[in-house]
Structures are given as structure tokens and as C-alpha cells.
N, C-alpha and C positions, 0 to 999 in steps of 0.2 A: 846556308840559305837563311835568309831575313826568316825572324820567327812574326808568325801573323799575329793579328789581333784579334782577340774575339771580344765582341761587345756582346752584355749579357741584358738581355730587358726580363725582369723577374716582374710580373704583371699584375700576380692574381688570378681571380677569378673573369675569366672574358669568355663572351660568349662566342660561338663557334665562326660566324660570319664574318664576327670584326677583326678575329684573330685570323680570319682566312684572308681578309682584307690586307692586314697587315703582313703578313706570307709575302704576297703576290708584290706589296710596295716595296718589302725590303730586295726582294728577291730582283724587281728591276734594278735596282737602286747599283746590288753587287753588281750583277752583270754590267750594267752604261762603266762604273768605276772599277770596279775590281780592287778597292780600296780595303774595305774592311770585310766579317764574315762577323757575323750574328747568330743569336740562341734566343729565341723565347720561350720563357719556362713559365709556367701557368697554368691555374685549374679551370676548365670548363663545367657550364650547367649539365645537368643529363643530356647526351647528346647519342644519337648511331649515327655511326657514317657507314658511306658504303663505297667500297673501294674499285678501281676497275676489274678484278676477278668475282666479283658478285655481282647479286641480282636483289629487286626488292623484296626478292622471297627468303632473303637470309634475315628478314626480321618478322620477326613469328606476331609479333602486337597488329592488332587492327588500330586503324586512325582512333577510334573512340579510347581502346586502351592508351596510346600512345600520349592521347591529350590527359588523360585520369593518373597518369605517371609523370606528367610533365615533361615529355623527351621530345627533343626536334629531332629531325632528320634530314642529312645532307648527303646529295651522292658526291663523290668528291674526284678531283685526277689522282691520288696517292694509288701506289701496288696496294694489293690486298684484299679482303672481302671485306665481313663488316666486323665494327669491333663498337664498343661501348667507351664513350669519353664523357667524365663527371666526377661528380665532386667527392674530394678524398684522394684523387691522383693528382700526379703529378704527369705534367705533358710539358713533353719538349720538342720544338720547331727548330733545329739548325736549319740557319740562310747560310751558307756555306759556299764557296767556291774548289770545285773539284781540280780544278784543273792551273796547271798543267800536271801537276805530280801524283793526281789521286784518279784520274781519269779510270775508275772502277768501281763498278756498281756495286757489285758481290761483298767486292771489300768494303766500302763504303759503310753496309749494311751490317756484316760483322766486329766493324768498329763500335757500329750504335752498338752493337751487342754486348760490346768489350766494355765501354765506359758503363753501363748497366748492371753487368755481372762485377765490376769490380765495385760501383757504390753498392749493393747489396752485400758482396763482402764485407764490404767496410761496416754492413751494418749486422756482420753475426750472422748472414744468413748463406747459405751455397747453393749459389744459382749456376747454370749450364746453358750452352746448346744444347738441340738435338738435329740432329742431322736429318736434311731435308726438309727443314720445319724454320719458321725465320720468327726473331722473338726472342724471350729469354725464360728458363724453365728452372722449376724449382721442385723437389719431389713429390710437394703437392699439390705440385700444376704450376701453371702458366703464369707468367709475374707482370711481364712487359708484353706488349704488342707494338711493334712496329710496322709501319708504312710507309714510304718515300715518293718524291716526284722528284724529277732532275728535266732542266732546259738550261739551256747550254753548260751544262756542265755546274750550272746553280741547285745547289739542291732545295726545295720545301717538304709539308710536314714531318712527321720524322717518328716520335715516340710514347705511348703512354705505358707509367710506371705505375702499378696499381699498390698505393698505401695502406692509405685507410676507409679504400673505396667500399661501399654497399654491392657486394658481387652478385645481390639477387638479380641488378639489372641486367646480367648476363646470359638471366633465363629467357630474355624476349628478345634472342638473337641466337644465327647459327653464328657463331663467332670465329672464324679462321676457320684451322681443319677442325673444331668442334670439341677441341681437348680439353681437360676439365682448370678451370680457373683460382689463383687464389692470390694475398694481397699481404703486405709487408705487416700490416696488423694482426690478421690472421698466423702469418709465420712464426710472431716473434711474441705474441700473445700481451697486446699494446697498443697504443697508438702512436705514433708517431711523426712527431712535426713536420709540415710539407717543407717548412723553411729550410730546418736540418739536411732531409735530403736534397735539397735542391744545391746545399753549398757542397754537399760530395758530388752532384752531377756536376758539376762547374769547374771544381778541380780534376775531377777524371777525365771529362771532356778536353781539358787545357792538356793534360799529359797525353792522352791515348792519343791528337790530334796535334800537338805540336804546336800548339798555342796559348799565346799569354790574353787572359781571362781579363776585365775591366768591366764595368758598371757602365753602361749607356748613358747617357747625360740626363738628365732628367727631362721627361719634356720631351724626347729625339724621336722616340717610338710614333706617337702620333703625329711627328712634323709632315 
């Protein structure tokens, strides 16, 4: 089988809407072609989203808090309740095409999980599943949160990797099943560059999926 292409838009800092925007444009874009399959990788403002297994009670801030913290709020189509996306992680979007050969959710999901657990290897740390539980876990909690939406077999959003994230904002959210959170800086007693990680999710991503990795053209993202 022809090995696919992944095209990478490494973005920055975007805020939640434009990059939901852009989601939803790539994601036609696969579907009408079925040409290529896309990643964006990017750090978001303080942001909750709320996913379809939640409600707006899984965010504990009243609107006046919410404004005094600077966080917006989006309820969104992705699985999951609500989770925190902001600055210091690291967030990855596969537009992806599932199908013909990956035509599985489950699997799908534990793929994100696989290219996650294996860049945090790569970074000295030992991350896991846990069974019944979707995400990636580490034994001082929770690392990555994941979410997905799929139409016709296209997938949008996908993952946040928590680095060098402020994990207090986790206090003003029931976050998933509510398990306790922590962050690649925290683990490894450091900070460490988003760029660095992003070029291990890029290569894991290419191996764990069967695909050869490329830079977007400059300019393509917002065409």
C-alpha cells in the first residue's frame, strides 16, 4: 500500500475558534479529495471546552471568575467532558482519513495514545493506559487528554499534551473522570520546549500511522 502523506501545520499559539475553523476546512477539504491527511500542532489561550459527555456544570468558575482568568469557553462535537486547553501544551488536531483501512474508533483512539506514550518515552518519562479510562497516564496522573469527532470517516480534534502547562487551571473544571492531573515539566523537574516535543509527536505520529511526515507549505493552512 502507497504510504500516505502527512502534512504538518505547526501554528503556534491560535486561538480556539480559528483553529476550530480550520478543523472543519481541512476536514472538507480530505473528505471532497482524499488526497492528503493533516496535523495541527499548536498552543491555545486558556480555553475549557465541553465535550458531548458533559454539561456546563463540569466547569466550577462562574462567568465573572471565568473573565478574571481570562478563559473562554466552547461547547464543542469532540467525545468527552471538559478538559482545559492553554498555554504551555501542546495540542494536536489530526485531519486524517480513516478509511478504508482504519475504519475503528477504539483503535483510532488508542493509536493517539500510542504516539503519546511513546514521545514521552522518548522524553525519560513512563506513561500508560489505564483501562476503561481514554488519555494517557503517568503515576502522577494524567498527562494527555484526548477527544475525537469523525464524519465520514474524517477525523477532527484529537489531543492535548500537558508540558509546561499552569495545572492550577484544572481546579475550575470537573475534568474527565476527575483524576488527578500533571505535566511534562512537573515530571521531569524542567521546562521543556514545545518545539522539541512537537518534533517527537511528528515522528511518532509518521511511524505509529504509516506515514511519511512533510511541512505544509507555507501560506496552505489559511488558504
Amino acid at each position: 500500500m502507497r504510504e500516505r502523506l502527512l502534512e504538518v501545520h505547526r501554528l503556534g499559539r491560535v486561538a480556539y475558534q480559528e483553529a476550530l475553523d480550520l478543523q472543519k476546512e481541512l476536514q472538507q477539504r480530505v473528505i471532497d479529495e482524499r488526497l492528503l491527511d493533516h496535523i495541527l500542532l499548536l498552543e491555545h489561550p486558556h480555553t475549557f471546552t465541553i465535550g458531548r459527555r458533559s454539561k456546563q456544570a463540569g466547569v466550577l468558575a462562574t462567568a465573572e471568575m471565568l473573565r478574571a482568568l481570562g478563559v473562554e469557553v466552547f461547547e464543542t462535537d469532540r467525545g468527552g467532558k471538559v478538559t482545559y486547553h492553554g498555554i504551555g501544551q501542546v495540542v494536536g488536531y489530526p485531519i486524517i482519513n480513516l478509511s478504508p483501512d482504519r475504519e475503528d474508533v477504539h483503535k483510532y483512539v488508542r493509536d493517539l495514545e500510542e504516539v503519546l506514550i511513546r514521545t514521552l518515552g522518548d522524553l525519560g518519562i513512563d506513561a500508560f493506559r489505564i483501562e476503561g479510562l481514554t488519555g494517557v497516564h503517568t503515576a502522577e496522573g494524567k498527562v494527555a487528554a484526548i477527544g475525537i469527532h469523525i464524519k465520514r470517516w474524517v477525523t477532527t480534534h484529537g489531543f492535548a499534551l500537558n508540558v509546561n502547562t499552569d495545572l492550577s487551571y484544572f481546579n475550575w473544571i470537573i475534568a474527565c473522570e476527575g483524576e488527578p492531573v500533571t505535566s511534562v515539566e512537573r515530571l521531569l523537574g524542567r521546562e521543556v520546549p514545545l518545539a522539541e516535543v512537537e518534533e517527537l509527536i511528528i515522528g511518532n505520529f509518521a511511524a505509529v500511522f504509516g506515514m511519511k511526515a512533510a511541512a505544509a507549505p507555507a501560506g496552505q493552512a489559511a488558504a
